[in-house]
N, C-alpha and C positions, 0 to 999 in steps of 0.2 A: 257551742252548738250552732256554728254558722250555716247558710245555705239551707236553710228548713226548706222540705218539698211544700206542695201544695196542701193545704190539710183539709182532704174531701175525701168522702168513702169511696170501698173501691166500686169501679164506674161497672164491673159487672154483676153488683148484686140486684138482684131482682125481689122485692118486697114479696110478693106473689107469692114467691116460693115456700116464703114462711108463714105467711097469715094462715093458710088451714090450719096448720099445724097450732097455733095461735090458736085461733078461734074453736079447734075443738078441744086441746086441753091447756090451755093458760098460758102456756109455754110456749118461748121460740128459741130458741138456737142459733147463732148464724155466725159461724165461721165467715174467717176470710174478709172480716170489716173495711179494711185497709189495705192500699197497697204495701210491700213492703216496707219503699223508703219511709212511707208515712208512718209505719206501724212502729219502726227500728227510734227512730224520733218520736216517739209519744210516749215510747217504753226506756227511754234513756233519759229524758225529763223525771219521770218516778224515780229511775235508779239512779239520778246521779246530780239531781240539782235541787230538791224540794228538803226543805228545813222541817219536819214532820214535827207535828203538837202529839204530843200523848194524852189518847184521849180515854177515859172510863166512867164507869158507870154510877152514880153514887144511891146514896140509900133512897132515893125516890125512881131511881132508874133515868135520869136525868144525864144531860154529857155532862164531865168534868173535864173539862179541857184546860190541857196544860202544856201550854207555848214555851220556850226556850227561857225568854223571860221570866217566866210565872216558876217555872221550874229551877232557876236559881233562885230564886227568892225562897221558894219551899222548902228546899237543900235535899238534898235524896233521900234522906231518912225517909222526912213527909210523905214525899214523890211514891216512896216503895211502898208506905203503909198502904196508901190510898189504891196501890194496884193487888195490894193483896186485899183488902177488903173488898175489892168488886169480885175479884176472883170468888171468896170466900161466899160472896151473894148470890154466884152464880148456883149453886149447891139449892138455892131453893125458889129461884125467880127471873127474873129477866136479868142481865148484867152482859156488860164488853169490857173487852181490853184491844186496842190496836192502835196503831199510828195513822191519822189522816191528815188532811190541808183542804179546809174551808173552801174551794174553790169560787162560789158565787159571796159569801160575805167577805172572802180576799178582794175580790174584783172589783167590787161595790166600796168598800173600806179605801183601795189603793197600797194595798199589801205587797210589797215586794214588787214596786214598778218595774214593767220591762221583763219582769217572768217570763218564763215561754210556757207558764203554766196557762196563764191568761188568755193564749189565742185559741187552746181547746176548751176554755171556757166559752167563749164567744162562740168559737166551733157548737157545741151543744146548744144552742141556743138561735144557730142557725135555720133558715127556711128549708133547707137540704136535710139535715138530719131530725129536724124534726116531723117533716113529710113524709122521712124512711120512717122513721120510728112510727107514725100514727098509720100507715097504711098496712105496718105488720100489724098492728094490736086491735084496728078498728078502731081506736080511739079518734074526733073527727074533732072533740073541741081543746086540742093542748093549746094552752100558750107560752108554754114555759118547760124548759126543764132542767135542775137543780144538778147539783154533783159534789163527789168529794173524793178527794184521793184518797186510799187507802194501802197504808202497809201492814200486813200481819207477820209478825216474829213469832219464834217457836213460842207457845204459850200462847198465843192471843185468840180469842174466839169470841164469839156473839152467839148468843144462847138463842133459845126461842122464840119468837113473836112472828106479828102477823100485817105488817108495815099501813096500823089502821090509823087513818089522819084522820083531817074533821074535813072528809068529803073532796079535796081537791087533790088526792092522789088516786091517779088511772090506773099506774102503771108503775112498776119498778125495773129498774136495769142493773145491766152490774156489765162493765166493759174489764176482759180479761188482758191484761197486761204483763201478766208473768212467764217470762220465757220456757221454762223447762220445768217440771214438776214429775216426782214419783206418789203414785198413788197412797202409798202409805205414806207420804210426809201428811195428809189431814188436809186441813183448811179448803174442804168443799163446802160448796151449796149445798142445804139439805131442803127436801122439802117433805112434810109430816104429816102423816093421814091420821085422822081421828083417835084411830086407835095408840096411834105413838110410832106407830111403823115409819121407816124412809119411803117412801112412794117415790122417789127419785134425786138423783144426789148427783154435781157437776165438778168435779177435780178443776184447781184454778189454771188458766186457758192463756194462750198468748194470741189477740189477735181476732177475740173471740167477743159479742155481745150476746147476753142472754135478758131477753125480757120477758114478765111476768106480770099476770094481774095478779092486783093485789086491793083489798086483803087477804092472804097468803101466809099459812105458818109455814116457817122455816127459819133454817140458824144456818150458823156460818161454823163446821165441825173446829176444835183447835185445831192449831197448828204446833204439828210433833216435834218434842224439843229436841229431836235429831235432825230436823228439815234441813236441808243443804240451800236451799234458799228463801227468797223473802215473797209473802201472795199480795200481787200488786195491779190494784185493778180502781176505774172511777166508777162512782155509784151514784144511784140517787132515783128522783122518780119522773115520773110524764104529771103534768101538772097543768090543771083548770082555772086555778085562781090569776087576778091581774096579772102581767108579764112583770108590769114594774114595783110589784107589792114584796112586803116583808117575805123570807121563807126562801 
């Protein structure tokens, strides 16, 4: 993956455009993030270079993350039990199953030097995108903001919740990266009115950022185990505490 373009948004989005829609109901939308070359390159990193941890949820609702490493060691028997029992948790509580890659404690760690996961890390964490990011949401004091790749295969989902930290998350995003999607393959955004009802739901997007205040219920629907392909998207939140602190 030689010749990488420049990796900066595309030079004609306008924040503006999206903050009412922000500001009046939590949401924003905004196609179009990227030029292509850039986008073709950020979405070919996910599909075609990144060693994913299998990651789930255990009986305190806690990640169980399982590295390549860790997961020969366990031998698959283990491996399977432990994805069926988060499944099996989802039936009454919070629970995931999906593949990610740590992107900021990779970074931090020195994981896979020379990644080209690594510069959209830094990317994230830039003056530019986080300037776009804070003048969509109004948010005025980020310092920081966090990420993590994510694969979802047929079967994987994330249930319920309402992404509540202890005070230093503004905002959540979710950057769509999946090229082609049919509506019934699953693995949209949900988001969940009092009542239980969907009040608004996002099919996974190529090219696309969605942010969100939060706290915010919403889950991530499965993904159909007929899906023709895989929902691949970085995530994470707009974030208040130290730049250079744990998290």
């Amino acid at each position: 993956m030689d010749d990488a373009p420049i990796l900066r948004l595309n030079p004609a989005l306008d924040p503006a455009a999206f903050a009412a829609a922000y500001a009046r109901e939590g949401v924003a939308r905004i196609p179009d993030v990227f030029e292509p070359a850039v986008v073709d390159r950020l979405a070919g990193i996910l599909e075609q270079t990144i060693d994913w941890d299998i990651i789930c949820s255990d009986e305190r609702g806690k990640a169980d993350v399982m590295d390549r490493e860790r997961r020969q060691a366990l031998g698959g028997e283990v491996v399977a039990g432990r994805l069926h029992a988060a499944t099996a948790r989802a039936r009454n509580g919070f629970a995931y199953v999906y593949l990610g890659y740590p992107m900021i404690d990779a970074y931090i760690a020195g994981r896979d030097p020379g990644h080209p996961i690594h510069a959209l890390t830094e990317f994230l964490n830039s003056e530019a995108y986080i300037g776009f990011c804070s003048a969509v949401t109004g948010e005025t004091t980020v310092t920081k903001i966090d990420g993590q790749a994510t694969c979802y295969r047929p079967g994987d989902f994330l249930t319920l919740h309402d992404d509540t930290g202890v005070g230093e998350r503004l905002a959540a995003y979710t950057l769509g990266l999946t090229r082609s999607w049919r509506p019934d393959w699953g693995g949209q955004l949900l988001f969940h009115d009092a009542q239980g009802d969907v009040e608004r739901g996002y099919a996974p997007a190529f090219n696309t950022l969605t942010l969100f205040r939060v706290p915010r219920v919403h889950s991530v629907a499965p993904v159909a185990p007929y899906a023709g392909a895989l929902r691949l998207t970085v995530t994470g939140w707009l974030r208040n505490d130290p730049p250079h602190g744990g998290g």
